[in-house]
C-alpha atoms as a printed R data frame, in Angstrom:
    type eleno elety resid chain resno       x       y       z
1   ATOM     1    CA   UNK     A     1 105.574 107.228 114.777
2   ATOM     2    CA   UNK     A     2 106.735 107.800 111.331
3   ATOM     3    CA   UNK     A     3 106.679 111.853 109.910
4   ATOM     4    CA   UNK     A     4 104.333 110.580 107.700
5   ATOM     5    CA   UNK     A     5 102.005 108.519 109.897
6   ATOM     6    CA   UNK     A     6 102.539 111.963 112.198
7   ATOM     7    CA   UNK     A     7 101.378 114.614 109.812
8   ATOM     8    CA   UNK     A     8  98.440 112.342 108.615
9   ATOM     9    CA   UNK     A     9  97.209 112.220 112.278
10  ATOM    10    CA   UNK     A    10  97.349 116.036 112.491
11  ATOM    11    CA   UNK     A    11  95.369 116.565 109.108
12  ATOM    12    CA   UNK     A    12  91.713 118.052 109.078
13  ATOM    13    CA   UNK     A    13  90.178 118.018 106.088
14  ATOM    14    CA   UNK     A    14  86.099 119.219 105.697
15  ATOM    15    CA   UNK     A    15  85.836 119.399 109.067
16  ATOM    16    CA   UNK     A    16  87.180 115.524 110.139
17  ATOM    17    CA   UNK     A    17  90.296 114.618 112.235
18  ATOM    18    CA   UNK     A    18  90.100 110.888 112.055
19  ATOM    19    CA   UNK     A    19  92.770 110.569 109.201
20  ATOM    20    CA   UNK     A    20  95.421 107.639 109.049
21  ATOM    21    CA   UNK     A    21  97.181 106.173 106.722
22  ATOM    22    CA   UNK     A    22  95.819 102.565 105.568
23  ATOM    23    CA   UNK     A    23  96.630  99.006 106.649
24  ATOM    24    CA   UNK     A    24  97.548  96.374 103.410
25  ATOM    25    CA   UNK     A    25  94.095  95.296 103.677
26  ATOM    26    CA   UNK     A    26  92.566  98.568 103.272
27  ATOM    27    CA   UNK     A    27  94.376  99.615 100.770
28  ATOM    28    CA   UNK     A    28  93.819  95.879  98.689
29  ATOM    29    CA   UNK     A    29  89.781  97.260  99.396
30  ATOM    30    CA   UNK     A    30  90.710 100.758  97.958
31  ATOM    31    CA   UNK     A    31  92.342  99.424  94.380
32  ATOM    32    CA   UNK     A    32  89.324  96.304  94.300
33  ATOM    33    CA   UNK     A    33  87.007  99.380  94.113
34  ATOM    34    CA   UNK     A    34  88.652 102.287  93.399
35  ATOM    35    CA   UNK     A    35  90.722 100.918  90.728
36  ATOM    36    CA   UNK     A    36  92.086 104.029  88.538
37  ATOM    37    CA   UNK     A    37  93.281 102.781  85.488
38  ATOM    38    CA   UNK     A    38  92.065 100.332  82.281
39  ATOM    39    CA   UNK     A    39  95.339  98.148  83.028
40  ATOM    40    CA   UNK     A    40  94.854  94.364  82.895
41  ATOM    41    CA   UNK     A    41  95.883  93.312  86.635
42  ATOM    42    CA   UNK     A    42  99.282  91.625  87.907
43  ATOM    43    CA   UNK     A    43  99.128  88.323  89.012
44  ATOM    44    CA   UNK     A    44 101.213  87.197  91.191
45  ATOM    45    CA   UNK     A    45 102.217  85.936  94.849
46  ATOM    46    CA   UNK     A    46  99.222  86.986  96.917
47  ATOM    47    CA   UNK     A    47  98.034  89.754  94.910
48  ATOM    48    CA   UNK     A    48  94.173  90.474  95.992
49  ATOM    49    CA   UNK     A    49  93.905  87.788  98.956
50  ATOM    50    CA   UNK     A    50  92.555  89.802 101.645
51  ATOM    51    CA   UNK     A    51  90.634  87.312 104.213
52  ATOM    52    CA   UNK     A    52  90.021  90.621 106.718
53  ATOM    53    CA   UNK     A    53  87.159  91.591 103.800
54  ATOM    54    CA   UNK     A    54  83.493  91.007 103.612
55  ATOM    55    CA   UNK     A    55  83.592  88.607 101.426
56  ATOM    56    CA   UNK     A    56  87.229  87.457 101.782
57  ATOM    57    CA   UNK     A    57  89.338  88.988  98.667
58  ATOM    58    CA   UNK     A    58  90.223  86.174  96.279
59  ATOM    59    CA   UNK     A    59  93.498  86.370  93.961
60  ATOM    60    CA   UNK     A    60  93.281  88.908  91.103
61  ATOM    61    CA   UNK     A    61  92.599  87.853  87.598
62  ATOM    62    CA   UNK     A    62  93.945  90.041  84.850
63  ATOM    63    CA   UNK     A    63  90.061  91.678  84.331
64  ATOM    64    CA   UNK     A    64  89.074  91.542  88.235
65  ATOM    65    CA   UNK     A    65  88.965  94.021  89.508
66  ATOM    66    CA   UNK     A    66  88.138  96.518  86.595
67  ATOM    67    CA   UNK     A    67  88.479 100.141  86.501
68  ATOM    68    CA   UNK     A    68  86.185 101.719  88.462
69  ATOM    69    CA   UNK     A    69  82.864 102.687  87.004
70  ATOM    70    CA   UNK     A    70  83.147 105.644  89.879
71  ATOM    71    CA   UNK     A    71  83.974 109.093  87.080
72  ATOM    72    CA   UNK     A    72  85.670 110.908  90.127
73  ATOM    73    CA   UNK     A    73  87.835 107.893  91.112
74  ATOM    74    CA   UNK     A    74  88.851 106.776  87.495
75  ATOM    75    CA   UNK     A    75  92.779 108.057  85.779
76  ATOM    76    CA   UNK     A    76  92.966 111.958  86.244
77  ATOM    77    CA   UNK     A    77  89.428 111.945  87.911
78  ATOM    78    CA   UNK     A    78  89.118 114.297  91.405
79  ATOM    79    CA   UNK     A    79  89.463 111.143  93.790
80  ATOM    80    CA   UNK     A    80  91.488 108.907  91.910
81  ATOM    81    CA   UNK     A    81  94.567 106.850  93.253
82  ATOM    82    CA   UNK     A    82  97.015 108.381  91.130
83  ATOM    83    CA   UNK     A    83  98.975 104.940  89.299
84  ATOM    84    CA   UNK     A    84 101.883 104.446  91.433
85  ATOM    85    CA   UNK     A    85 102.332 102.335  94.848
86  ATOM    86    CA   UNK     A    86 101.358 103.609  97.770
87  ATOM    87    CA   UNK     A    87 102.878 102.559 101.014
88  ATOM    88    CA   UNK     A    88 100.924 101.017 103.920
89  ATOM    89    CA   UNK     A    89 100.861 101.003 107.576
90  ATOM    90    CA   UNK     A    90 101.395  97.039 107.484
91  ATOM    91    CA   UNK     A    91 105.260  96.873 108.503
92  ATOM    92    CA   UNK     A    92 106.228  93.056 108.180
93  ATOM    93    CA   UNK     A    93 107.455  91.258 111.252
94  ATOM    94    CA   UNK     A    94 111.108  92.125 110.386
95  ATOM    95    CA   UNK     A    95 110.264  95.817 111.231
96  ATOM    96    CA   UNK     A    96 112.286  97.343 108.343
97  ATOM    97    CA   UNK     A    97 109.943  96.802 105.275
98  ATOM    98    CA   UNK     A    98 105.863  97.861 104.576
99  ATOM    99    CA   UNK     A    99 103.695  96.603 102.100
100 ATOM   100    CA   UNK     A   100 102.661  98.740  99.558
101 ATOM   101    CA   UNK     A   101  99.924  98.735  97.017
102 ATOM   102    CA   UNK     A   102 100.579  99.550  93.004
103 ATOM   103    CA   UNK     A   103  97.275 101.300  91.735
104 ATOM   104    CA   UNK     A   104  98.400 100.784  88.047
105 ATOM   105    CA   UNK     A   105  98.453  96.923  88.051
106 ATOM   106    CA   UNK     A   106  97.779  96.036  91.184
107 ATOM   107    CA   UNK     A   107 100.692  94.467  92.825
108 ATOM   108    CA   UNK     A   108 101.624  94.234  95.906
109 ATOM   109    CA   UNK     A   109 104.854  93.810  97.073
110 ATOM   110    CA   UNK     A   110 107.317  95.523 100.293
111 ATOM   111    CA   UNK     A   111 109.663  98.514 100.689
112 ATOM   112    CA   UNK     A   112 111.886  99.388 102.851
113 ATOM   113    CA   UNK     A   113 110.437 102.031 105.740
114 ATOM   114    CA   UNK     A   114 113.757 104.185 105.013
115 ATOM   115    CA   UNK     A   115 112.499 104.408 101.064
116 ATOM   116    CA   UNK     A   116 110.645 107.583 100.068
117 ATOM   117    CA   UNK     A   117 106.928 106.013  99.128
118 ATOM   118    CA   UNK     A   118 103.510 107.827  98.606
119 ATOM   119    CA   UNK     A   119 100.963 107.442 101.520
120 ATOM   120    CA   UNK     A   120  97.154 107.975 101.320
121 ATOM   121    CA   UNK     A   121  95.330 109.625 104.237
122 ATOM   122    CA   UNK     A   122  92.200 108.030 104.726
123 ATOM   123    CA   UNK     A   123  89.209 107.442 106.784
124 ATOM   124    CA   UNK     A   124  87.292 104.425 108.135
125 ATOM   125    CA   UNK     A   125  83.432 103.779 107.620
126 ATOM   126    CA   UNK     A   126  81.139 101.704 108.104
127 ATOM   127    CA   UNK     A   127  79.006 100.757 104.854
């Protein structure tokens, strides 16, 4: 219900509707593959646990995950994660704070919903 989560649902883009903006999990699975930058990886609290992947997500180590070998998904590249935090749809059971994912080192830590945070409108597949 949030302007954000709003205008996502409303995007097209090539011809798809089925845009939303990504749970913590999904967006753990988007920096463990897509990650943008060369940055060794913060290690902390439950950064890179993600038991809702196949295989479960283990904690980061400072090297895993490395940048992405993908050109188009790398720093600057066409598809890349710019290196900031993005927020996700994951709102904690308090119902005033999200998770959000850093794409720089990998963090993850909360924000407040009423804090101005980048989202990232994507779509679900099967692989």
């Amino acid at each position: 219900g949030s302007p954000a989560a709003q205008k996502v649902t409303e995007m097209q883009i090539n011809g798809f509707q089925d845009w939303l903006i990504p749970s913590r999990d999904v967006l753990e699975l988007g920096y463990r593959n897509f990650k943008p930058t060369t940055y060794q990886n913060y290690r902390s609290w439950r950064d890179g646990e993600n038991n809702n992947s196949v295989p479960p997500g283990w904690l980061y180590t400072t090297q895993f995950p490395a940048q992405t070998p993908l050109a188009d998904f790398q720093d600057e590249g066409a598809e890349s994660f710019d290196d900031y935090a993005y927020r996700s749809s994951t709102v904690l059971p308090d119902g005033e704070t999200a998770f959000l994912q850093d794409f720089d080192y990998g963090d993850q830590y909360r924000c407040d919903l009423s804090a101005e945070c980048r989202v990232r409108a994507v779509r679900l597949i099967q692989l």
